[in-house]
N, C-alpha and C positions, 0 to 999 in steps of 0.2 A: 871439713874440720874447721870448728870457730877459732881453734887454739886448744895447747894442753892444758892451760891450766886457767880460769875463770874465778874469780873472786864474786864471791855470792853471800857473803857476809856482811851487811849494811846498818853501822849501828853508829847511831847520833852522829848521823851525816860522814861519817869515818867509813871507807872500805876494807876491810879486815884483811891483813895477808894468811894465802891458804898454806896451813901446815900439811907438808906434802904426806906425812906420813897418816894424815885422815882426811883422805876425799874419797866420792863417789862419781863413779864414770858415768856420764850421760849417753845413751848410745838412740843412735837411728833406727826406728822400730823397721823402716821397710826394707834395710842392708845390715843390719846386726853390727853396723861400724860405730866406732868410737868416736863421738863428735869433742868432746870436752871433759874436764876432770874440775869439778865444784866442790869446795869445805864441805865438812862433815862436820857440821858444828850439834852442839846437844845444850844441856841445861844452861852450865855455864852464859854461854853467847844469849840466850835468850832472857836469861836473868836479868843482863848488859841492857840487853836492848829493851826489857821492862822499863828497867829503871832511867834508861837514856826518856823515853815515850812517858814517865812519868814526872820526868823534870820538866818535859816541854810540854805539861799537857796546858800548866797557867799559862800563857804564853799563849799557845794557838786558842784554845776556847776562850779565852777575852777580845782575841782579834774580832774585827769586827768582822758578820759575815763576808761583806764586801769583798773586805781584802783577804779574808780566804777564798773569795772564789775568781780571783784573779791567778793564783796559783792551778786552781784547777781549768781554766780557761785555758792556762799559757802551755799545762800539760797537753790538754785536751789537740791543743793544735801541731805540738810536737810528734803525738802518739798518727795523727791522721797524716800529715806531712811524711811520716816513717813508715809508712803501714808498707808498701813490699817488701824492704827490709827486715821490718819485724815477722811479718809473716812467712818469709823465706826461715829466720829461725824458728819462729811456730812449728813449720812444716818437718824442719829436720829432727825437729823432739819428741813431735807428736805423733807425726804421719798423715794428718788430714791433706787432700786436694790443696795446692798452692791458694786456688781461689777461694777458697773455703776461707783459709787461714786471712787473708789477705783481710776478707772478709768480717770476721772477726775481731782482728785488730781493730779495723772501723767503729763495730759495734763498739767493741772498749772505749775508744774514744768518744763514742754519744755519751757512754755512761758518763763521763769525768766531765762532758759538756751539759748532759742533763743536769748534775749535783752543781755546777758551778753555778748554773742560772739558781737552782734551789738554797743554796748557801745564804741566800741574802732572804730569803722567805720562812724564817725560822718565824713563825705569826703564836705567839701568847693567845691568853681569853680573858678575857673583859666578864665576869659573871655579877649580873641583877644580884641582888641582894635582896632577901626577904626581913633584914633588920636596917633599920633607919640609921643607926651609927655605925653599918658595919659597909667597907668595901672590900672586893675581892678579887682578885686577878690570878692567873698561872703564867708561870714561866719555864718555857722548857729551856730544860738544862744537858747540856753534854754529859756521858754519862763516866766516861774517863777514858781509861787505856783500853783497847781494844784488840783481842786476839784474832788474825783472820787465818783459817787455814781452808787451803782451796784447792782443787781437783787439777786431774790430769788432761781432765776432757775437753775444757775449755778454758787453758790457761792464760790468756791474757783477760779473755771477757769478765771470768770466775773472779777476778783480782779488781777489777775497775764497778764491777756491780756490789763490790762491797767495803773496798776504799774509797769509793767515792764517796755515797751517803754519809760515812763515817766521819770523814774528814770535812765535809760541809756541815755535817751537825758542831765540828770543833773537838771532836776526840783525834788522840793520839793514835798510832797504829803499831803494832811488832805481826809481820807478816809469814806464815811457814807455807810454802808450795810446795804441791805436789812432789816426794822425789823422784818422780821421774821426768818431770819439765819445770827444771828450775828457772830454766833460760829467758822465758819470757819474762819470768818476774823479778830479773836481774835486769832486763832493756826496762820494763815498767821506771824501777827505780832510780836508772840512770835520766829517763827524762822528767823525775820528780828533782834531782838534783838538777839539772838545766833549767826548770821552771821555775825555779827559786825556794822550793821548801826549805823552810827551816830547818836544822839539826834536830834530829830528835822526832819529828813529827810520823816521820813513818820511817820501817827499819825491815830487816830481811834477815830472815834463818832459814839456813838449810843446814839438812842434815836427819842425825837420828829424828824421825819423825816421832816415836813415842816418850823421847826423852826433852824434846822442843814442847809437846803436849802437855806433858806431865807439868813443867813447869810453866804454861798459861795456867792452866787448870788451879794450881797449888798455889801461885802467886796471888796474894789478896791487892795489890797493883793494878791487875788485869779488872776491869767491873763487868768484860762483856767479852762474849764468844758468839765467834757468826761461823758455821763451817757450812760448805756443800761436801756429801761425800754419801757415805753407804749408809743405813738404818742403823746398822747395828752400833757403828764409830759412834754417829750421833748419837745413840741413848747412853752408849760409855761416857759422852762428851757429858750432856744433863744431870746424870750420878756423879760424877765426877766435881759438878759444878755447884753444887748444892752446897757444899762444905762453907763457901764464904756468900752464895746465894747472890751467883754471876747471872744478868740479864743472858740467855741462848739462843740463837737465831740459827734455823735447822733448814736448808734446804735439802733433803734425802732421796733414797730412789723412789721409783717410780715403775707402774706396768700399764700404761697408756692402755686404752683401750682406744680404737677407731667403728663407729658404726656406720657402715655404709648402706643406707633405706635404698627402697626400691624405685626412689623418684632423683638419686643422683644422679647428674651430669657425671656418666661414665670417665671421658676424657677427661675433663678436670679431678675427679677425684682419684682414680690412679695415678694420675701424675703428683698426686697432690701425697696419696700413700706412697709412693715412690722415695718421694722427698723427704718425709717425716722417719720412713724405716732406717733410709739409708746414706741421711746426712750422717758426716763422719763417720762411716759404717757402721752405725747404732747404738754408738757408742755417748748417747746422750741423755740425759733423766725424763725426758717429756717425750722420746722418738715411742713410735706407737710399736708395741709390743705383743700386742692380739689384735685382728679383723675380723669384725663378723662383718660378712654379706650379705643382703636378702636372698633367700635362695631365690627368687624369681631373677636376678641378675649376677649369678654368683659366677655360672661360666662364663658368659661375658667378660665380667671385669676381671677374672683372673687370667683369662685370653691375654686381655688386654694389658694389665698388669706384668705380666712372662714375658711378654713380646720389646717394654720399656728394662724391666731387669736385665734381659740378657746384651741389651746395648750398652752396659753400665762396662767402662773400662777400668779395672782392676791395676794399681803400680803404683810406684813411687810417685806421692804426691808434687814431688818438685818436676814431676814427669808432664808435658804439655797434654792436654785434654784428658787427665785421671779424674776420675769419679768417685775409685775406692781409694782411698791409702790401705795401710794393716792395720792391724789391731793394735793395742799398748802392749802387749806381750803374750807370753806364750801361755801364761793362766789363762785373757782371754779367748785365744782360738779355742782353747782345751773342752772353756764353758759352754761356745757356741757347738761343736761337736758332740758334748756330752748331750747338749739338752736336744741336738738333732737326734741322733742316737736312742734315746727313750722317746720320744714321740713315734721313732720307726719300728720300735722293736711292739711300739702298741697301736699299729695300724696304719699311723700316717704314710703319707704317697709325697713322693719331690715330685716338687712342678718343676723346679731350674735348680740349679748348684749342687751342693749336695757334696761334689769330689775336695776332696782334698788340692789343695792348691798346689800347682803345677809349672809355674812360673818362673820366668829366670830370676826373679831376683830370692834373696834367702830370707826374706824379712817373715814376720807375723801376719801373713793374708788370709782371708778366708773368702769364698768367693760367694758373692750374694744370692743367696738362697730362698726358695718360697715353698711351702709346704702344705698338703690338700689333708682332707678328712681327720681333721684333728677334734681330739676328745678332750674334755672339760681336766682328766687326771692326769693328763702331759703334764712332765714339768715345764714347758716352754706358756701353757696358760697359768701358771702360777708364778713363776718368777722371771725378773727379769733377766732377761739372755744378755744384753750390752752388747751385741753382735748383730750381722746380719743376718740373723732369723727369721723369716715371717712366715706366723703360722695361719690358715685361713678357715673359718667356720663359718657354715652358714645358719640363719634364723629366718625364723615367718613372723612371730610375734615381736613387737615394741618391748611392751613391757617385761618379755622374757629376758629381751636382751638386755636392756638397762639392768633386770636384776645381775646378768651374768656380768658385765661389764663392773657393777659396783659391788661383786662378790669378791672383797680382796683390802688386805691390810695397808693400802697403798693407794693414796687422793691428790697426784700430782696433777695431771692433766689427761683430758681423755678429748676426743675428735669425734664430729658428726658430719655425714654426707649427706644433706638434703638439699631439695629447694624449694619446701614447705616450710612458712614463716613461722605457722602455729605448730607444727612439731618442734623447728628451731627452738622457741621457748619452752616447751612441756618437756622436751629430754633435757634441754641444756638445766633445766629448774632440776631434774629429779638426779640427773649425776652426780654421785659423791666425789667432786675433785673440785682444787681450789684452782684450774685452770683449764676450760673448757673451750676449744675452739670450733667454728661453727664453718666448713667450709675454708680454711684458716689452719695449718699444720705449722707456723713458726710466730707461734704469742708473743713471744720476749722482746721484748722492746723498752728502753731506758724511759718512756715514760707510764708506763704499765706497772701494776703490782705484779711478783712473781713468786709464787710458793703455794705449797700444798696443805691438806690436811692429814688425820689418821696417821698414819707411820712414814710418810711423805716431810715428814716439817713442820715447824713454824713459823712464824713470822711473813713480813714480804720484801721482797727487794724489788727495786723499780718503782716509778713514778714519786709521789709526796711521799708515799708509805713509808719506802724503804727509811726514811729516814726516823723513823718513830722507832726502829730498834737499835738507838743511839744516843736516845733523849731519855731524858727523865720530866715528868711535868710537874714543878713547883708549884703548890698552890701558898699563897701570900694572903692574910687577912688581913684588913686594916681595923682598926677600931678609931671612927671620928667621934668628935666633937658637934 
């Protein structure tokens, strides 16, 4: 228990007191216990903190870069200096492995170290002119207030890969997390107040998530929306946003494909599908969500494969050498069961899991599961499970598979197992995802682009990109003499 009651309301540097009689209980997904009680705040609070994030936006966008990215430096050092800490509350919100969490707090902190160093590299264009009296330049420009609203799955990381870029371009922030791990993004906040932000520059709502929405959405204040989350929120988000014709920045789900060819490094690539299924217990947009094998190595590696799953320890992530935490709740065990379910009731064989969890503690477990002879009309090859599913098929043909791997509304990221250089390029060329890793099952890194195409997203976050959905580019004519 952090305490009963948590103040999670952050507007123009002010901490809100919570009205007892509208808060939401944060609970432990792997003991169904009550950790804390956070605001319920709704339009009102977020109108506040528009308007707080719109008084301060002249102010932070004329700073110079420099001296915003000394704020994000002095965060950056804060958030890494903190990181057990913080990841011990990671771990009690979310449920992921201590290390994991621990883990990602890190990650966060490169992000806010990445954009700190980018702050100061906002570079214009100088453009040749084809008229003798005329010169021309571009300036990018912050684009204003910025609405961020970020998942359950990765809540410290989810918040720093998209305040950062933000707030280095010079925009303002009003921030809604996930309500089920507000927590993180309440420590986030408190070491943006340690690091010296300004009032106003970045701000926290929690609460009714559809009534926090409605008004980013409907506020003509707001000039930009970044969300990670489900397909469908995100096209609500884009319709939604048309009305005042808001810049949208879409990171969505995903159904990974993994190919493993017949010339992979066995050991490495189990290990490597191992990682990708069943970080955070699947609960991720890029975790590979169908395998195909060559059938010339398909019992092998699934041997091989069974033998590393079932050494995977299942428990409370605050628990010494856990592997799995639970799931976010009880909708996800429900999904992973249902979509095991229809795969068995249409042929498919367990390789491992399969039972219902059995374990002393009461939380949301499911235990890591793998699955043989699966057909193309499973729902587990068509959508994504968010669990520990893995279903396993196997191929003879290249080009069959690329088509089956890129038969899907869904271009986030997809995996290849070889150690052929010139397949490396010919499959990674023909894949339809805007994130391909080649031998390589964790891309994301603060200085990479990261996002999809198709019904996956827009936009990129990470590396320079990320910052170009934050800017606007002025173009400036002169006319000489």
């Amino acid at each position: 228990m952090i305490s009963t009651l948590t103040k999670s309301i952050f507007i123009n540097g002010e901490w809100r007191e919570v009205d007892t009689n509208q808060t939401d209980t944060i609970y432990n997904p792997a003991t169904l216990e009550p950790i804390t009680e956070v605001a319920h705040g709704g339009a009102q609070e977020t109108k506040e903190a528009i308007e707080a994030a719109a008084n301060a936006f002249p102010m932070w966008s004329e700073m110079t870069g420099r001296k915003r990215s000394r704020v994000l430096y002095k965060a950056s050092e804060l958030m890494r200096k903190d990181a057990e800490r913080l990841g011990e509350i990671l771990t009690m919100e979310q449920g992921k492995p201590l290390k994991e969490a621990i883990g990602e707090v890190k990650g966060a902190a490169g992000f806010l170290l990445w954009y700190a160093e980018e702050a100061s590299r906002g570079y214009g264009e100088w453009i040749p002119s084809s008229i003798k009296s005329k010169r021309m330049l571009v300036i990018p420009k912050p684009v204003g207030v910025v609405g961020a609203i970020t998942p359950w799955n990765f809540p410290s990381s989810m918040i720093t890969r998209k305040l950062g870029p933000a707030l280095a371009a010079g925009c303002t922030v009003v921030l809604k997390p996930s309500p089920e791990t507000p927590l993180s993004a309440i420590e986030i906040m408190k070491i943006f107040e340690k690091a010296g932000m300004p009032a106003g520059v970045v701000n926290l709502v929690t609460g009714d998530a559809e009534a926090i929405g409605k008004e980013m959405l409907g506020n003509k204040e707001v000039k930009a929306i970044t969300f990670t989350g489900s397909t469908a929120v995100g096209k609500y988000l884009m319709r939604e946003s048309a009305d005042h014709v808001k810049k949208v920045a879409l990171e969505l789900g995903g159904h990974a494909p993994i190919i493993a060819f017949e010339d992979a490094d066995l050991e490495k690539a189990t290990t490597l599908a191992l990682g990708s299924k069943f970080r955070n217990n699947g609960q991720t947009c890029i975790c590979a969500n169908r395998l195909y094998v060559h059938e010339s190595i398909a019992d092998e590696f699934t041997t091989l494969l069974k033998e590393k799953v079932e050494k995977l320890k299942v428990g409370s992530g605050l628990e010494k050498d856990t592997d799995l935490g639970p799931l976010i709740n009880e909708q996800a065990t429900n999904k992973v069961q249902s979509h095991l379910d229809d795969a068995l009731s249409k042929g498919a064989n367990i390789v491992c899991g399969g039972q219902k969890w059995d374990g002393d503690l009461q939380g949301h477990f499911y235990p890591p599961t793998i699955i043989s002879n699966v057909t193309d009309d499973m729902v587990v090859m068509n959508q994504e499970t968010f669990g520990p599913l893995f279903p396993i098929q196997t191929f003879t043909d290249e080009d069959a598979v690329i088509k089956k791997a890129n038969d899907t509304d869904y271009g986030l990221a997809a995996y290849i197992f070889t150690e052929n250089t010139s397949r490396t390029l010919r499959v990674a060329e023909k894949l339809d995802y805007g994130i391909v890793g080649v031998n390589d099952v964790f891309p994301a890194v603060p200085e990479a682009p990261f996002g999809g195409i198709k019904q996956s997203g827009n936009g990129k976050e990470g590396g320079h990109h990320g910052m170009d959905e934050f800017l606007e580019k002025k173009f400036v004519s002169i006319g000489i003499e």
